[in-house]
C-alpha positions in Angstrom: 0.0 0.0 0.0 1.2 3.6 -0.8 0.7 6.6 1.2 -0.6 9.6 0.2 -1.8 13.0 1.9 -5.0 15.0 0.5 -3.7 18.7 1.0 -0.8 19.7 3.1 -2.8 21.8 5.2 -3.3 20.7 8.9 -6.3 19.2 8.9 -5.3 16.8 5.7 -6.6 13.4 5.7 -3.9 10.6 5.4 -4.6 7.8 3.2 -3.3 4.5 2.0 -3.9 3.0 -1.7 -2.9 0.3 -4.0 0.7 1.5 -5.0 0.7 -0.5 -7.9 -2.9 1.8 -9.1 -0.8 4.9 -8.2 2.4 4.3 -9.7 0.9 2.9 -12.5 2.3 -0.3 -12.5 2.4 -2.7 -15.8 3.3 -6.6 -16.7 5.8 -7.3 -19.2 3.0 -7.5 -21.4 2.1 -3.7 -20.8 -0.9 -4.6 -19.2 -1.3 -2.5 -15.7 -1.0 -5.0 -12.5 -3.5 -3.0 -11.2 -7.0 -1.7 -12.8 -9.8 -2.0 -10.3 -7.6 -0.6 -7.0 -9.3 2.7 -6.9 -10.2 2.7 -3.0 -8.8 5.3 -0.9 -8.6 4.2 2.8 -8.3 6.6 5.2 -5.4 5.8 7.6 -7.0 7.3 11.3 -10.2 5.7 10.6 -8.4 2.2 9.9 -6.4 2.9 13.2 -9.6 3.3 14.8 -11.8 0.6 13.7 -9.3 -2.0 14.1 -8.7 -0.3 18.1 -11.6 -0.5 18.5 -12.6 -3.8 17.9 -9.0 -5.3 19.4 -11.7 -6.6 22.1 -14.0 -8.6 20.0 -11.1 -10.1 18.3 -10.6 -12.7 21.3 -7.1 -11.9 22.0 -6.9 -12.7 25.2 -8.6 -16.1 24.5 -6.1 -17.1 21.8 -3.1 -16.0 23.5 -3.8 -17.8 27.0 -3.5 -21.0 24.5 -0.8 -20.3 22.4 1.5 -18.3 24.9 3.6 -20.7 27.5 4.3 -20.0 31.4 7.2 -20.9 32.5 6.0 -20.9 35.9 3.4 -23.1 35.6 4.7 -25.5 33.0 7.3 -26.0 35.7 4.6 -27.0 38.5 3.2 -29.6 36.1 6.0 -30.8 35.6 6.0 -31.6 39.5 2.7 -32.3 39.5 3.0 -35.4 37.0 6.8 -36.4 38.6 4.5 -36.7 42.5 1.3 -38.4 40.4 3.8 -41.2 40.1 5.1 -41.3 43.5 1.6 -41.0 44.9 0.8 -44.3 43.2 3.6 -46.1 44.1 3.2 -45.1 47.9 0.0 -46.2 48.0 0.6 -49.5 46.1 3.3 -50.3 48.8 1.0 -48.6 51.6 -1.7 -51.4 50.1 0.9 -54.2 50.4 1.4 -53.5 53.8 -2.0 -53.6 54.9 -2.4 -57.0 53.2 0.4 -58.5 55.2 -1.1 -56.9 58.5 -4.1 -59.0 57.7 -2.2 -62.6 57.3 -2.8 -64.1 60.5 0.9 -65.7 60.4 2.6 -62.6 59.7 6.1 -62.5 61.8 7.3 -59.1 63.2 4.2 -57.2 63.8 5.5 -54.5 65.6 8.1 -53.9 62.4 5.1 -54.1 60.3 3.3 -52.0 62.1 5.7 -49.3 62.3 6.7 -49.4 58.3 2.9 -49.0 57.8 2.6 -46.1 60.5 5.6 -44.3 58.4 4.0 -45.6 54.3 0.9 -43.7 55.7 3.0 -40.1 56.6 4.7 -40.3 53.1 1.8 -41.0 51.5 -0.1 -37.8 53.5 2.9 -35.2 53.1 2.4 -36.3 49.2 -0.9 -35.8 48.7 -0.3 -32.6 50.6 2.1 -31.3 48.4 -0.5 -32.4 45.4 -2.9 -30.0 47.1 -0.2 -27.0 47.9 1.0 -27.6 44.1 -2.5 -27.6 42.5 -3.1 -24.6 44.7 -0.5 -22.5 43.1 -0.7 -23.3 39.8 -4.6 -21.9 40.0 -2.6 -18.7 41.6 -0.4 -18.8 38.9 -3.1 -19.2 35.9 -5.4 -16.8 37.6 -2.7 -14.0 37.4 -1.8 -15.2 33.7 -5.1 -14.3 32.6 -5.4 -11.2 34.4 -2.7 -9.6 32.3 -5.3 -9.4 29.3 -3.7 -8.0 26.6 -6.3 -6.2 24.6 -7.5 -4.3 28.1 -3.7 -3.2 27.7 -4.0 -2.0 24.1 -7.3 -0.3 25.0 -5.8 1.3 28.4 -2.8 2.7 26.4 -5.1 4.1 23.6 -6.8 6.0 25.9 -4.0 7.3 27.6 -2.6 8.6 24.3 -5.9 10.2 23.2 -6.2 12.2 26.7 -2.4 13.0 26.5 -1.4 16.6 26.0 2.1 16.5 24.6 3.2 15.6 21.1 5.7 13.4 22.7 3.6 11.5 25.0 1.0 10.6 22.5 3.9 9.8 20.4 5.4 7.3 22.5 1.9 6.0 23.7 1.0 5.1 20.0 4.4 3.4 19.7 4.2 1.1 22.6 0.2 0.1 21.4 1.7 -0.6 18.1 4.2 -2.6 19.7 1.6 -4.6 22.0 -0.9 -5.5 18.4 2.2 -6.5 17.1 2.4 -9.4 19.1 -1.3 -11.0 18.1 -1.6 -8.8 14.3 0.2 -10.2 11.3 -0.9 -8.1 8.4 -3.6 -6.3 7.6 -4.5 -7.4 4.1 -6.6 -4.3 1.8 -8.6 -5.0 -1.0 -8.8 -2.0 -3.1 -11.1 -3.4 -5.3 -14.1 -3.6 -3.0 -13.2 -0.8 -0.5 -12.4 -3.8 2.7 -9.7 -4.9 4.9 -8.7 -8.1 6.5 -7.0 -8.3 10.0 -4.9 -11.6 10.1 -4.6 -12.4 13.7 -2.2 -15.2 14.8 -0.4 -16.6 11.8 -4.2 -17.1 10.2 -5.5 -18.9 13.5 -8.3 -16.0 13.3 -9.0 -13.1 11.0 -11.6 -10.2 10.6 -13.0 -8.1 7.9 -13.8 -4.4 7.7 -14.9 -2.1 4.7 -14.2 1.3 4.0 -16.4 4.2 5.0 -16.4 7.2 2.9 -17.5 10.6 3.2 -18.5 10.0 7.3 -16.3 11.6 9.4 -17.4 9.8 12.6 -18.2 5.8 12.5 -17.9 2.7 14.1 -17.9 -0.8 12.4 -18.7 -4.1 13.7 -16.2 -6.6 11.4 -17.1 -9.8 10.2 -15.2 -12.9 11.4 -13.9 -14.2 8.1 -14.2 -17.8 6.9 -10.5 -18.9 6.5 -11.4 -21.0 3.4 -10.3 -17.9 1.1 -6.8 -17.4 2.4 -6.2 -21.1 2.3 -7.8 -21.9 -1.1 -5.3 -19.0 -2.6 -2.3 -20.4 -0.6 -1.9 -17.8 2.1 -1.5 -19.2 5.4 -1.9 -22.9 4.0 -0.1 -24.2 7.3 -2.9 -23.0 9.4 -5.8 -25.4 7.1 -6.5 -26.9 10.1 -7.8 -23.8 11.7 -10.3 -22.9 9.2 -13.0 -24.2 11.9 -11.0 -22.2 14.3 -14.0 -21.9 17.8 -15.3 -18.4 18.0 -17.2 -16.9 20.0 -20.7 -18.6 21.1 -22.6 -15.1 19.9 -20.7 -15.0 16.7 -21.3 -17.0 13.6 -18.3 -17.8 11.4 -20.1 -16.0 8.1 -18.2 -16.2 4.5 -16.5 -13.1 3.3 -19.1 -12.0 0.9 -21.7 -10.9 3.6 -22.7 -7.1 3.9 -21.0 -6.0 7.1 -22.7 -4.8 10.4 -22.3 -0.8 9.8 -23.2 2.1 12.1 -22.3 5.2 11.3 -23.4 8.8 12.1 -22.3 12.6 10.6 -20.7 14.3 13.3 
């Protein structure tokens, strides 16, 4: 996409368009690589529809799944190296018991006492099972407390309200940072005025169209069926995704549907 200002007075409009339209672009054939790129997308209102929605986009969801804690990949480990343990002390603790109930056992007193001390280890275990499980629900419950999108939002809004150039400037650069770490591209299709924000390697993606002439709006994107991107070979490693879950109050709706537009003249 190319870049492009409408005036150079202060109140111009930045937009982005099909570079290949606007440079004029031809095959070797001297055909142009580009005919039907025409749309002009404004660049703040872009920004804005895709802030907005970083929400609805199920961030947080997808990166509790694909993002690994050290912390408590390390008390599973544990977890799964004391399952075994647990099992073994109560097989011997079991073994006991059954020799305690033979009539002609000898040493009953030794018995006794190894059975007295199978039954501690076997309590301190399953104790430690319990302070274990315990903390990794800690663990998880401050994982997903650090909801990324909340983060994007809460920085937004802190470079909207900020009064210096330089704050908002380095406000926008740490949100842009953070979508960084769940956008991959946002794909524009200048042919019919819409734009498609790939979200996790192609795991999830959404659709908005351009809004001309309004110079408030909000949009409501469509949740894209992955079946295009795949069919054309973007993405084809992520095939498997193309029933990726969504949302229980969202439908997974093929690209072609008119979008869910509100807008209003300010």
């Amino acid at each position: 996409m190319y870049i492009i200002n409408n005036s150079p007075d202060t109140k111009q409009y930045t937009y982005l368009l099909c570079s290949a339209a606007f440079r004029q672009l031809t095959n070797e054939d001297g055909r142009p690589v580009c005919e039907e790129g025409t749309y002009r997308f404004r660049y703040d209102q872009v920004e804005q529809f895709i802030l907005e929605n970083v929400n609805e986009f199920g961030v947080s969801e997808i990166m509790q799944m694909s993002r690994t804690d050290e912390d408590i990949r390390r008390r599973d480990e544990e977890l799964a190296s004391l399952s075994v343990t647990l099992e073994d002390l109560l097989r011997r603790e079991a073994r006991l018991l059954s020799l305690l109930e033979n009539e002609d056992v000898e040493d009953l007193p030794g018995l006794l006492a190894l059975a007295k001390q199978r039954s501690k280890e076997r309590a301190d275990t399953e104790e430690l099972v319990r302070t274990l499980k315990l903390e990794r629900e800690i663990a998880l419950a401050k994982k997903q407390t650090l909801d990324p999108a909340s983060a994007v939002q809460a920085m937004r809004e802190a470079w909207m309200r900020a009064g210096e150039a330089d704050d908002r400037y380095g406000l926008r650069v740490r949100c842009n940072v953070a979508m960084r770490d769940f956008i991959n591209s946002v794909q524009f299709d200048s042919r019919d005025g819409s734009y498609t924000v790939i979200l996790f390697d192609g795991y999830r993606a959404y659709k908005f169209f351009n809004v001309p002439r309004v110079r408030q709006a909000t949009q409501v994107p469509l949740v894209v069926d992955l079946q295009p991107f795949v069919s054309t070979g973007l993405w084809t490693s992520h095939a498997a995704h193309q029933k990726a879950p969504l949302q229980a109050d969202r439908a997974l709706v093929n690209v072609l549907r008119d979008v869910t537009l509100t807008a209003r003249i300010a």
